[in-house]
C-alpha positions as CSV (number, residue, x, y, z in Angstrom):
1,X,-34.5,30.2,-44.1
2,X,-37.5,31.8,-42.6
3,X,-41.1,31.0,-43.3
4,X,-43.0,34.3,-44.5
5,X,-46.8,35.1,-44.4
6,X,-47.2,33.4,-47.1
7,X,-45.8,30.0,-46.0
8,X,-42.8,30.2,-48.2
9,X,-39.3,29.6,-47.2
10,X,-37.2,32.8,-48.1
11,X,-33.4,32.8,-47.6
12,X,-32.1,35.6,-45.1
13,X,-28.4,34.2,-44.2
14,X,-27.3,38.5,-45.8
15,X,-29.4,39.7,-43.3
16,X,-27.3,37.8,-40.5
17,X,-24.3,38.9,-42.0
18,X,-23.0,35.2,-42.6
19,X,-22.7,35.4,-46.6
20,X,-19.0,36.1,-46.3
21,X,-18.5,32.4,-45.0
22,X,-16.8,30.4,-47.5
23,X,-15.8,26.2,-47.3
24,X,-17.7,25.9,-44.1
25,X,-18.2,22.2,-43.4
26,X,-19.8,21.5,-40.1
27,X,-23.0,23.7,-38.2
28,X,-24.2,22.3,-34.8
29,X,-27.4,23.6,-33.1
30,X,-26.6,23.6,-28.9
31,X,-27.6,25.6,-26.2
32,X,-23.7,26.9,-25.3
33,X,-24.2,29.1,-22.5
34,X,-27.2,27.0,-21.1
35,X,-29.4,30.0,-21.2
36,X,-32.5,27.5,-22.7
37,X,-32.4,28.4,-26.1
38,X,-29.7,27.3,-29.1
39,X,-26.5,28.8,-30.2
40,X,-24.8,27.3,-33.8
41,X,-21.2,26.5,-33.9
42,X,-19.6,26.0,-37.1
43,X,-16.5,25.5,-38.5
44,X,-15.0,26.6,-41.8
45,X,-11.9,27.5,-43.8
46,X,-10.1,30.7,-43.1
47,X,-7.2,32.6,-43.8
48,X,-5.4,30.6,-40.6
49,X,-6.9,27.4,-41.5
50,X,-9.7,25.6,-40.0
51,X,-11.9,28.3,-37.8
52,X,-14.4,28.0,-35.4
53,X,-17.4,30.2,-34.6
54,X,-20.4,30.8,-32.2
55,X,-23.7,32.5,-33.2
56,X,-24.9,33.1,-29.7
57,X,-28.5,33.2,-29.3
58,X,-29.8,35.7,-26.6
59,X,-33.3,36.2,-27.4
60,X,-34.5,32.7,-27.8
61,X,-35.3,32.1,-24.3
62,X,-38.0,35.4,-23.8
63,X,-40.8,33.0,-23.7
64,X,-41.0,29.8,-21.9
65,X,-38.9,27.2,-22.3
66,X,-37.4,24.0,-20.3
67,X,-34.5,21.8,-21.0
68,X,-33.7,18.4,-20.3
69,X,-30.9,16.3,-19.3
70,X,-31.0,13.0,-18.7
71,X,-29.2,10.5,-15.7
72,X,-29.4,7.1,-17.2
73,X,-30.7,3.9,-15.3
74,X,-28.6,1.0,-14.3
75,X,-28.7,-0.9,-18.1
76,X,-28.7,1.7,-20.2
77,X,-25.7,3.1,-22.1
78,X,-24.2,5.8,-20.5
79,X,-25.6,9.0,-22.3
80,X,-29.0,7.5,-22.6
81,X,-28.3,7.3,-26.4
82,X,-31.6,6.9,-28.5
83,X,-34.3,8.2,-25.8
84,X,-37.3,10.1,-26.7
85,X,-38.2,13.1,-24.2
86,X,-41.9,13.9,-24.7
87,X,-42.5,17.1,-23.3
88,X,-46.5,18.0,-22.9
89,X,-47.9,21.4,-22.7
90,X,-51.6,22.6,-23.2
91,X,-52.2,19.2,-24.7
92,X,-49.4,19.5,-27.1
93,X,-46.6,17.3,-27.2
94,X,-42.8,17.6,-28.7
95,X,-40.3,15.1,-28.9
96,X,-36.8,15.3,-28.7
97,X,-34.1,12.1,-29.0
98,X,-30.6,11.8,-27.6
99,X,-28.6,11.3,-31.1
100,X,-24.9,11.0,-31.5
101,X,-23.4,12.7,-34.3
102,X,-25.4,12.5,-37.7
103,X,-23.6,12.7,-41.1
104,X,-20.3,13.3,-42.9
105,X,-18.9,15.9,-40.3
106,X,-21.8,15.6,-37.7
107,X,-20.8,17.6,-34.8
108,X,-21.6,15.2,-31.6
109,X,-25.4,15.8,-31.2
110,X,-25.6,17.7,-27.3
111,X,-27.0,15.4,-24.7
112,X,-29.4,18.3,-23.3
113,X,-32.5,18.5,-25.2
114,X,-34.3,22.3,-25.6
115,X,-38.0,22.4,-25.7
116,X,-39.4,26.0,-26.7
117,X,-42.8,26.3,-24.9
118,X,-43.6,29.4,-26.0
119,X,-46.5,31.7,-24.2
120,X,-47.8,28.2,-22.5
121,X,-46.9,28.9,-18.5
122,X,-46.9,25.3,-17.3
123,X,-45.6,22.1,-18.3
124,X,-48.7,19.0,-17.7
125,X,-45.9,16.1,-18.1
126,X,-42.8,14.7,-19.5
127,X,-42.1,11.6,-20.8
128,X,-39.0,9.7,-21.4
129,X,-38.6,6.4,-23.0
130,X,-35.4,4.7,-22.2
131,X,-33.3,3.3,-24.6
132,X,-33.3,-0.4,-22.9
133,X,-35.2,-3.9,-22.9
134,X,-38.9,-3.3,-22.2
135,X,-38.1,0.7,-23.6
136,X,-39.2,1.8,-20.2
137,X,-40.8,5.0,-19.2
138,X,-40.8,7.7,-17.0
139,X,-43.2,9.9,-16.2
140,X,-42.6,13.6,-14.2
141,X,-45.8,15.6,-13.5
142,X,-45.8,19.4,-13.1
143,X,-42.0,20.0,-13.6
144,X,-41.0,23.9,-13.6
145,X,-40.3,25.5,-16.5
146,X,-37.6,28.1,-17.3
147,X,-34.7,25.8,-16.3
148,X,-32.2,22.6,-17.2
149,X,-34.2,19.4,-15.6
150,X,-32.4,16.6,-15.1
151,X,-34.6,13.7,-14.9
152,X,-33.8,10.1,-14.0
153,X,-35.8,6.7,-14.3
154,X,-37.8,7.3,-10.7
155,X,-39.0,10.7,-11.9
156,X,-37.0,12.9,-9.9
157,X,-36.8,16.3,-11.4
158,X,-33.7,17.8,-10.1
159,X,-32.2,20.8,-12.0
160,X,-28.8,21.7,-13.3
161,X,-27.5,24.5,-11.2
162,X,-26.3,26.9,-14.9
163,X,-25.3,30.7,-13.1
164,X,-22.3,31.7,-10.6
165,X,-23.8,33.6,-8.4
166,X,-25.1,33.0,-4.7
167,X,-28.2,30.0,-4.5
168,X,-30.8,31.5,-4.8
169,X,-35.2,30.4,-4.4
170,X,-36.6,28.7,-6.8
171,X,-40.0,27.9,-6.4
172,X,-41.8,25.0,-8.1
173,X,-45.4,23.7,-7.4
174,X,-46.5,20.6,-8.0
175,X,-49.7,21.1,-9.5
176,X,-49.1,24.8,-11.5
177,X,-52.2,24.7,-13.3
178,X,-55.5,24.5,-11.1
179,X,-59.0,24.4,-12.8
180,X,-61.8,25.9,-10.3
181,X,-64.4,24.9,-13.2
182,X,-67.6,27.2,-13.0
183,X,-69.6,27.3,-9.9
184,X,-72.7,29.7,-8.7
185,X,-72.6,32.3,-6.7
186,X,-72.9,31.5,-2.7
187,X,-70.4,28.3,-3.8
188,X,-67.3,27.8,-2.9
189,X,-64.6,24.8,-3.7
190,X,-61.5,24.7,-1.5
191,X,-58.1,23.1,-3.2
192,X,-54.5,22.5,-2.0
193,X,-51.6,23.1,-3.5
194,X,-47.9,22.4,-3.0
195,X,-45.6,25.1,-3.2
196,X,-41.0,24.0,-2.3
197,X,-38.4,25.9,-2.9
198,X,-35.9,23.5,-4.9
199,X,-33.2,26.2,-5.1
């Protein structure tokens, strides 16, 4: 479904061209080819038997985006099962949770989290609540956007390395958003910033 002008929910699985799907019995939401945004799998009953599909999405990552994968602590289960990723931008926050499967023919829920960020260009923080005694949590600052984090409990941001070719730059700053404020003319305010290539 797809919410119109009007804020009603209208039904426009023709205009994908998946009305022809009969019996189908699982969907799963997953970012596939790791490009930041999700693809659906899904599973139904053909002429052969039991078939598979992908919908591959390649327009969902246009606008900004990051993803997030988590390395679990010492004491935690191994997946990080039942976190919450809080991912803040322009003083809004989302939350994502690292599920297993959910339901009578729940696909295995993926254990990297998507978090669309739209036309905001910098990410202020992200927290993650581990799934633990105490729930612990981990702050990062200033991650990059545009790519697959993985995060563990000291806050390093490292990133998941998701095309073939050659290594290439990848510039991060630590501090992406800097806020001169409003000064008079004839002032002047110096600032630093940290600029590393983590590519």
């Amino acid at each position: 479904c797809r919410q119109n002008d009007e804020g009603i929910f209208e039904d426009f699985t023709a205009e994908l061209v998946l009305s022809n799907i009969e019996d189908a019995h699982s969907i799963e939401s997953l970012d596939f080819d790791l490009d930041g945004d999700n693809d659906i799998l899904y599973s139904h009953n053909g002429e052969n038997g039991t078939e598979m599909r992908l919908l591959r999405n390649d327009v969902g990552n246009k606008k900004n985006w990051v993803s997030v994968e988590l390395d679990a602590p010492e004491g935690c289960n191994q997946n990080a099962v039942g976190a919450r990723i809080q991912v803040w931008s322009n003083g809004i926050g989302q939350i994502r949770e690292i599920q297993t499967g959910l339901g009578h023919f729940g696909g295995q829920q993926p254990f990297i989290r998507n978090v669309g960020l739209g036309e905001f260009n910098r990410i202020d923080s992200i927290l993650v609540r581990w799934p633990m005694a105490g729930f612990p949590v981990t702050k990062v600052e200033h991650p990059p956007l545009n790519m697959i984090l993985k995060i563990d409990e000291n806050g390093n941001a490292g990133f998941v390395e998701n095309w073939n070719d050659e290594k290439i730059p990848i510039i991060a700053f630590r501090a992406p958003y800097t806020d001169f404020g409003f000064f008079e003319q004839g002032e002047s305010l110096d600032t630093t910033m940290i600029i590393k290539n983590i590519g």
